[in-house]
C-alpha positions in Angstrom: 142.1 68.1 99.0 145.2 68.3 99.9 148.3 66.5 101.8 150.1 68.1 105.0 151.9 70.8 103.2 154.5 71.5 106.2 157.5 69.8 104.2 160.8 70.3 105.6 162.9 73.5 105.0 166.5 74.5 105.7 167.0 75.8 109.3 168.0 79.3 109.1 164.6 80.1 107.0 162.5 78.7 109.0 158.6 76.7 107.6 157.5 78.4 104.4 154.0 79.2 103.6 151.7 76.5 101.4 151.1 78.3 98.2 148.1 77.6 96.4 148.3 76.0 93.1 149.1 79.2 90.7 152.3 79.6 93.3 151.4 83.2 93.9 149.6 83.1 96.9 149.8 81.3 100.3 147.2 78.6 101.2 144.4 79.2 102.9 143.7 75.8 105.0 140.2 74.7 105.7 140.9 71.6 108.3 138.1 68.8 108.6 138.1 66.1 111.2 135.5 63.1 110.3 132.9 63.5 107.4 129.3 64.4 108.0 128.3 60.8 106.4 130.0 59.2 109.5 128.2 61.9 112.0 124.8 61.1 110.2 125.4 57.1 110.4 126.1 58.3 114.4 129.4 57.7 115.0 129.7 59.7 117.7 132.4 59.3 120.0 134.7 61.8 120.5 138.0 61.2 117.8 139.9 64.6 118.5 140.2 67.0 121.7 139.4 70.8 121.6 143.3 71.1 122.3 144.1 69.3 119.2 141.6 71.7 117.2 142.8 74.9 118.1 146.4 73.8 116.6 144.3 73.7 113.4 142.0 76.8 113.4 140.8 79.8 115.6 137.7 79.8 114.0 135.0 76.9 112.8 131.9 74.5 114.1 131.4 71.1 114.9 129.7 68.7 117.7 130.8 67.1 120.8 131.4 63.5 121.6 128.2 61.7 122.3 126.5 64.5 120.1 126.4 66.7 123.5 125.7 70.0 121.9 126.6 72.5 119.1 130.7 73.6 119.0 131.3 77.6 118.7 135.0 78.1 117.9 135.6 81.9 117.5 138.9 83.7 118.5 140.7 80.5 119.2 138.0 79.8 121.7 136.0 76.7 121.6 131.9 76.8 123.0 129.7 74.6 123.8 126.1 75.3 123.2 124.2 72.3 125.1 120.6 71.1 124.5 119.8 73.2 128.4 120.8 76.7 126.5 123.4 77.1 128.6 126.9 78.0 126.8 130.1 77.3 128.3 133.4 77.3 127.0 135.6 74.1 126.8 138.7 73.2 128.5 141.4 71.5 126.4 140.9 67.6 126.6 137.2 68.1 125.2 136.7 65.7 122.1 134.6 65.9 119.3 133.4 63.7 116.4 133.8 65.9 113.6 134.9 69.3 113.3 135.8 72.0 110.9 138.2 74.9 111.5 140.4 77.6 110.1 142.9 80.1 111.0 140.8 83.1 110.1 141.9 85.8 107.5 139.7 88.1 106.1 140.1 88.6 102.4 136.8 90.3 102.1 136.0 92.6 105.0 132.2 94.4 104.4 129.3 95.7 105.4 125.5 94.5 104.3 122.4 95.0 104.5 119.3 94.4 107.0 117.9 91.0 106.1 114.6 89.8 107.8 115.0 86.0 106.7 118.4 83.9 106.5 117.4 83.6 103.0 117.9 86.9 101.9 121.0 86.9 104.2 122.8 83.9 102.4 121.7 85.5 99.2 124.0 89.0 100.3 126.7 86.5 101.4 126.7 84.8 98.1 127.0 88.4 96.2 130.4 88.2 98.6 131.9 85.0 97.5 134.2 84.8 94.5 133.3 81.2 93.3 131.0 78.4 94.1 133.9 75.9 93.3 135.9 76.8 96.6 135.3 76.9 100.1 134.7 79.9 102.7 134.8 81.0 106.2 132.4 83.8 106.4 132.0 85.7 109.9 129.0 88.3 110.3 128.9 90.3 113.9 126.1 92.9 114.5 122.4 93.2 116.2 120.0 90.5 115.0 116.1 90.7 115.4 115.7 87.6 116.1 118.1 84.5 116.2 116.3 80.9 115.7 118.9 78.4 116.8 119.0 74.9 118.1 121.5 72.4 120.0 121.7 69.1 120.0 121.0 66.7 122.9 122.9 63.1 123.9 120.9 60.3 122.6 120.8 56.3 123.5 124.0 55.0 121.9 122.9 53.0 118.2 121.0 56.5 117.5 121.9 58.0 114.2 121.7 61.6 113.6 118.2 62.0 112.1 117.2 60.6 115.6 119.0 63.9 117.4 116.8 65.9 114.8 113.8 64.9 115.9 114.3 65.7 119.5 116.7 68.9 119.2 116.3 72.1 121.7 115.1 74.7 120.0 115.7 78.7 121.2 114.7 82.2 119.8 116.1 85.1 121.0 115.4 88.8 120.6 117.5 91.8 119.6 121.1 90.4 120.8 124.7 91.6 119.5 126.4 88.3 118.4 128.5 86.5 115.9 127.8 84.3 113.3 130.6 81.6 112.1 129.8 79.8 108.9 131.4 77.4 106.2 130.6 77.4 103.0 131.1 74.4 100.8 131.0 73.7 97.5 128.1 71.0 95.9 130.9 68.6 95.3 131.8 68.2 98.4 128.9 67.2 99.8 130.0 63.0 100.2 132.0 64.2 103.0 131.1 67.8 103.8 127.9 69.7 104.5 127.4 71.3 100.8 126.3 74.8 101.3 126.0 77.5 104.1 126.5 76.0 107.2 126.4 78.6 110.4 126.1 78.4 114.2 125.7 81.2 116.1 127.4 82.7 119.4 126.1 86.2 121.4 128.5 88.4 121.9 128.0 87.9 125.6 129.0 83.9 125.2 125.7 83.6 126.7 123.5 81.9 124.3 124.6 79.8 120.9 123.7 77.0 118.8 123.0 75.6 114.9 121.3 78.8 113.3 117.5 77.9 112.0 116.6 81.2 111.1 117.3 85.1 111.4 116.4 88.6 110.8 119.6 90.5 111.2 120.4 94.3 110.9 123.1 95.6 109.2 126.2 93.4 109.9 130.3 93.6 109.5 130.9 90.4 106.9 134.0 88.9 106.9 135.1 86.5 104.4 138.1 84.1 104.0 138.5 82.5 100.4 139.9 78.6 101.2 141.7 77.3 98.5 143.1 74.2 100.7 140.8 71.3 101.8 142.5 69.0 104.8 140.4 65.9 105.8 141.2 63.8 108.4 140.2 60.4 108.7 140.0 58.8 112.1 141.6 55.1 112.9 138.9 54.2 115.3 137.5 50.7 115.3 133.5 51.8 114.8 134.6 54.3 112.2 137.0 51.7 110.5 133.9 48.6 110.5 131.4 51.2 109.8 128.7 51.1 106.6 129.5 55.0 105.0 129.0 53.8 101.1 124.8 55.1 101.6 123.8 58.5 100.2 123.4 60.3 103.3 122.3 64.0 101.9 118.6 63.4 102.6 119.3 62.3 106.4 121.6 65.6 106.4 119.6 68.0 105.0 116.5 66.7 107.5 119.0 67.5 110.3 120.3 70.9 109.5 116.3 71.8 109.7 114.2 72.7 112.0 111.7 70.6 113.5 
């Protein structure tokens, strides 16, 4: 986890690039706004505008502020996938309670095979990655089969997010060209992050998106980005500064990244 990096440099050279600890590559930033224990306890009010994302990454997922749907952000665009279906794209001064984004570059760029179950998907992802101690921003475009996906729906205010579980709008569509964005963390991570895959899915018409459930895709394009920088930040926020985030919240997590 790292500290802003952007330390001052003379004029006439202009910012340098991070480097990554061995000094001989630039960073690769993965930016984090909240932690998915504070989104679980439901905190959440919006902390940080769409605006404010895209400064951080083109690319990344997240929520909205009163858990009003499933955040798409793809090509320095950011989605909203709402518990009606509908998709829409955000204007600037949309906020969000937690979010995760990147400036997208490819360090792996590859095709794979047909997979009729997410399973066997993740599993030719993970043939992809270089470690399971770092994290990754892996985008897949082609045909799918069938997309399961889900969105998220407002709930009453003291709701926490196992509550939005049990009540989330659930679509399936058939044979439609889209995108899938994921983050990948690593096991350690997962007191403040969502350990594992972690994907939500856009057509390639903006038409229809959410949380993926489940898949059957054909062959895809997979691009991968190796992130070797982890930037949290922490919001000041009264409810987040009095709130109660010492529980383990993985079981709570993992019941919400399911479907129902």
């Amino acid at each position: 986890m790292s500290q802003d990096s952007s330390a001052e440099q003379p004029s006439h050279r202009g910012p340098q690039p991070a480097r990554a600890a061995d000094g001989d590559a630039p960073l690769h930033t993965l930016f984090q706004v909240s932690t998915s224990g504070a989104l679980v306890s439901g905190l959440f009010a919006g902390v940080v505008s769409a605006e404010k994302i895209l400064q951080h990454g083109d690319f990344g997922l997240g929520t909205f502020a009163g858990l009003d749907g499933e955040m798409i952000v793809l090509d320095g665009h950011v989605y909203q996938a709402k518990g009606d279906g509908t998709v829409n794209e955000v204007g600037p001064r949309a906020e969000a309670p937690f979010a995760v984004v990147t400036r997208f570059t490819a360090d792996v760029d590859t095709a794979i095979d047909a997979a009729p179950t997410l399973a066997d998907l993740t599993a030719l992802c993970d043939r992809a990655r270089a470690s399971n101690n770092l994290f990754f921003a892996l985008r897949l475009d082609g045909r799918f089969e069938t997309v399961r996906i889900r969105a998220v729906a407002p709930v009453p205010p003291d709701a926490r997010l196992i509550d939005a579980a049990k009540a989330q709008h659930e679509f399936v569509h058939h044979d439609v060209d889209g995108t899938l964005v994921g983050i990948w963390s690593p096991g350690f991570s997962s007191a403040f992050s969502v350990p594992g895959y972690h994907f939500h899915f856009l057509s390639a018409d903006r038409s229809e998106g959410g949380h993926l459930l489940e898949c059957a895709s054909e062959t895809l394009r997979l691009r991968i980005d190796m992130l070797t920088d982890f930037h949290l930040a922490l919001p000041a926020t009264e409810p987040y500064l009095k709130a109660d985030l010492s529980r383990n919240a993985a079981d709570e997590l993992a019941y919400a990244e399911q479907a129902h």
